[in-house]
C-alpha positions, -999 to +999 in steps of 0.1 A: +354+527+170+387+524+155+418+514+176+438+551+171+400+568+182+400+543+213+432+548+228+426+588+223+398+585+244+406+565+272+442+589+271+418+615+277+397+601+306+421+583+323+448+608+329+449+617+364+439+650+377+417+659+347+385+655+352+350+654+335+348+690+336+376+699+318+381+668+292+347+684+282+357+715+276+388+701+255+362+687+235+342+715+231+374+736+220+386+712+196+362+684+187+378+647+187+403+636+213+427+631+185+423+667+178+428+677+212+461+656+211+471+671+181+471+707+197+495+707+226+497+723+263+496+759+253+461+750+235+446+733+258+457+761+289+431+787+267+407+764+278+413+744+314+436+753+345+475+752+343+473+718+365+450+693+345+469+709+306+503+701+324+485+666+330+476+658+298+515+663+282+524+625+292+505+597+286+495+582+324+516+547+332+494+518+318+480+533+294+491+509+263+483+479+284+445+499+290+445+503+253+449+464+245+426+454+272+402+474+261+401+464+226+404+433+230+370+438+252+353+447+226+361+421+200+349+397+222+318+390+246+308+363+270+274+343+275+254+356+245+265+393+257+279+418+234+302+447+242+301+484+229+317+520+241+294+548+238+310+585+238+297+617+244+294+626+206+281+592+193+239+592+178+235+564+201+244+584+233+213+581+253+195+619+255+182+619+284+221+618+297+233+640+275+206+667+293+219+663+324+248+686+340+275+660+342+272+634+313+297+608+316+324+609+289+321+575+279+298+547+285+311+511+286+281+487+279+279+450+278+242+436+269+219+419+244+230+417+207+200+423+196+206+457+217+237+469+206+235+462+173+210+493+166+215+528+170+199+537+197+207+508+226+189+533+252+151+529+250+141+572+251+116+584+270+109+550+284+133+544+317+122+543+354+151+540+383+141+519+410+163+521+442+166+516+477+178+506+504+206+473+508+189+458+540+152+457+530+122+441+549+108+414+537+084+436+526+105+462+507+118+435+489+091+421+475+072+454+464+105+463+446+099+429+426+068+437+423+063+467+412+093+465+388+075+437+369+044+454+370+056+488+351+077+462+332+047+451+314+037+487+309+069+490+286+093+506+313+128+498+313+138+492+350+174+513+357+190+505+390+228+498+404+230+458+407+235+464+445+219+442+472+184+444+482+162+466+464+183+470+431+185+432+427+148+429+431+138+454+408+164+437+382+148+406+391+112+420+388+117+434+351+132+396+337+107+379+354+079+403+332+070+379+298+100+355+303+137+357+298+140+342+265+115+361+248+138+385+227+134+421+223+145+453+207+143+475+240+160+468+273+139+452+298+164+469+326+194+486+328+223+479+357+244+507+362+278+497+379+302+512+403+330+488+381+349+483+353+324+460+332+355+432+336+339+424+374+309+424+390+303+437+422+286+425+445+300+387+437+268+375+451+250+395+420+268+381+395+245+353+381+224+382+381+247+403+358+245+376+335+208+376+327+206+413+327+232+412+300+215+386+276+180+409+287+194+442+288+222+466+294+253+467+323+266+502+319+295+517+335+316+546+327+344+530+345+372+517+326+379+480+325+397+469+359+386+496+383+374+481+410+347+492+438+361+524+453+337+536+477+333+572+456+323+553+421+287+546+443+277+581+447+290+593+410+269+565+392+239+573+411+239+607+389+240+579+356+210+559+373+188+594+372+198+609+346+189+578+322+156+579+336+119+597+332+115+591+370+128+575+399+111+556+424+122+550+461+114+515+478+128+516+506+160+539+523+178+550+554+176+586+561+215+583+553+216+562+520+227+565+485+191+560+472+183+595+487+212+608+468+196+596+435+165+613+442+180+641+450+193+639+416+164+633+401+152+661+414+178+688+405+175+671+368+141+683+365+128+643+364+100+628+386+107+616+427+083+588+441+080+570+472+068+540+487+055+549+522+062+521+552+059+515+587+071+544+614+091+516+632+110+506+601+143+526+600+141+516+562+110+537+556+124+569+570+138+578+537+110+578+519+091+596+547+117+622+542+113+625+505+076+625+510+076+654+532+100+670+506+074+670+477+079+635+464+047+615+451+034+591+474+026+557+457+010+528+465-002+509+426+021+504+398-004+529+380+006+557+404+038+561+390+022+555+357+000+588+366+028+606+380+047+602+347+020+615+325+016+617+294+004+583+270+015+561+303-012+576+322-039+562+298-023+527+303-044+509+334-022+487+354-038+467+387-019+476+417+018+462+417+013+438+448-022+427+444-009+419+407+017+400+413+009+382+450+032+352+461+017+318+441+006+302+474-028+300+478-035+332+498-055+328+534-088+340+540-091+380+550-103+369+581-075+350+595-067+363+625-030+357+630-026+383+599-051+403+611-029+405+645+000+410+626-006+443+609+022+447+584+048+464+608+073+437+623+058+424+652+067+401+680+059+367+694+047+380+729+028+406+711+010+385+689+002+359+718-015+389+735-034+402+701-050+370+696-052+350+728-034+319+712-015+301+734+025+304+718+029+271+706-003+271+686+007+309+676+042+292+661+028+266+640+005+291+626+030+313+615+053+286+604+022+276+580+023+315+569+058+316+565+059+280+546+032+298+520+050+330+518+029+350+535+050+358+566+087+365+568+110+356+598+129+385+608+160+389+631+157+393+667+124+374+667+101+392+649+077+389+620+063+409+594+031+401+570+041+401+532+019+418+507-011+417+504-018+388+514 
């Protein structure tokens, strides 16, 4: 992209008060932002409102100082990361997107070399979202690792938003699959950001932005220096779908942004899946709600293999958790303080009267569990039975 096509661009989608709606039918009227520059106010009012045209006549404040950062962005790249812009019209615009109702404008990217130096940076026909909620359990957490690595190996990207929880674990899941150094020509997983690509948000993630940008693709269609407005989260969930064949739920709240992207998902014609979980878990009431709404119920990596069709449903797969199990050596199925335990959180009190033990004998057990990864500690007391373990 040349400097002059740049700064048309981001004059175009920064301006305030014209939105994706209308930019795109500038472009449709008149090609190129330069072109649409090149024709004036009373063009552009044949095509969009009185409001956004009168917009468009002055460049918005900052704009040359955009320009610079921007370019400068792009000439450069940090920790074996490259950086690329994407627009609407470009070959390497990912199709999937560009099917969807409201493809962004542009699409900032920051990833693998290797990546960006083809055409086609998005793998097509080949990317699953996995979402959910912030505040897993325990055991949310780990099937979103889990399953993630599992449909990894299969040859699925992984798409997700780089939030807490859920997202980072499904990140994590597709880098752990064959190693991080082993180079590639297809993304193992794709972060899309509520951010200019400049920051990463949350902090705590951004180690974790790091490797997904030596392994894969951060996306945004942010410009540089926005920061984490609370209406960014929502919009990019429409990005996280829309890339994808399918999108699978984890764990969510009945009010949550995952249920947003499957809704999404939905209305773009692409397969919904959920993970079922307890009925005391306020986490699982999502996906109990998408469930009773006509989403496919999983429980194997193959499932969603199945549910996507096609050449993936020839590919066997064991079942995500069994597959990849904590590395401690598991305890016999007949133990009984797992047997006790179920796999909904549970208390100490409850457990003493489940199994007789007396509570200190009950406590060293389930330290032993814990210590193996087998049991997680929950807050106010409780515990809760990973896996399958």
């Amino acid at each position: 992209m040349e400097r002059d096509e740049l700064a048309a661009w981001l004059r175009l989608t920064t301006t305030p008060g014209v939105g994706r709606t209308s930019a795109r039918r500038l472009l449709a009227a008149f090609g190129l932002p330069q072109t649409v520059f090149e024709r004036g106010e009373a063009a552009w009012r044949a095509c969009i409102a009185a409001a956004p045209a009168q917009a468009l006549t002055l460049p918005p404040a900052g704009l040359q100082e955009q320009i610079d950062r921007t370019w400068d962005w792009l000439q450069g790249g940090s920790g074996g990361a490259r950086h690329a812009i994407v627009t609407l019209g470009d070959a390497a615009y990912p199709p999937a997107l560009l099917a969807t109702a409201d493809p962004p404008l542009l699409l900032y990217l920051s990833g693998a070399p290797q990546l960006l130096d083809g055409t086609r940076p998005f793998a097509p026909q080949r990317c699953l979202a996995v979402v959910g909620s912030r505040n897993p359990t325990p055991q949310g957490r780990e099937h979103a690792r889990q399953f993630a690595r599992a449909l990894a190996a299969q040859g699925l990207c992984i798409v997700s938003g780089l939030a807490l929880g859920v997202d980072a674990a499904a990140h994590e899941g597709a880098l752990a699959q064959a190693g991080e150094d082993a180079a590639g020509t297809a993304a193992r997983t794709v972060a899309v950001v509520g951010t200019g690509l400049d920051r990463v948000y949350p902090r705590a993630n951004e180690a974790l932005a790091q490797r997904i940008a030596r392994h894969g693709l951060l996306v945004s269609e942010y410009p540089l220096g926005a920061p984490p407005l609370a209406q960014h989260f929502p919009q990019r969930n429409r990005i996280i779908s829309g890339l994808s064949r399918g999108t699978l739920v984890v764990e969510a709240a009945l009010a949550s942004g995952s249920l947003i992207t499957a809704r999404l998902a939905a209305e773009q014609g692409r397969e919904v899946f959920a993970i079922p979980g307890s009925v005391h878990a306020p986490q699982s009431r999502g996906c109990h709600a998408l469930l009773r709404d006509g989403a496919t119920l999983v429980e194997t990596a193959q499932d969603v293999l199945d549910g996507l069709g096609g050449a993936w449903a020839a590919q066997a797969v064991a079942s995500a958790p069994e597959e990849s199990a904590p590395s401690a050596a598991r305890p016999s199925a007949g133990d009984e303080v797992l047997q006790a335990l179920g796999f909904d959180p549970t208390s100490l009190d409850a457990l003493v009267a489940r199994t007789g033990l007396d509570a200190a004998r009950l406590q060293a057990r389930l330290l032993e569990l814990e210590l193996d990864g087998h049991v997680a500690r929950l807050p106010g007391g409780l515990f809760q039975r990973l896996a399958r373990a």
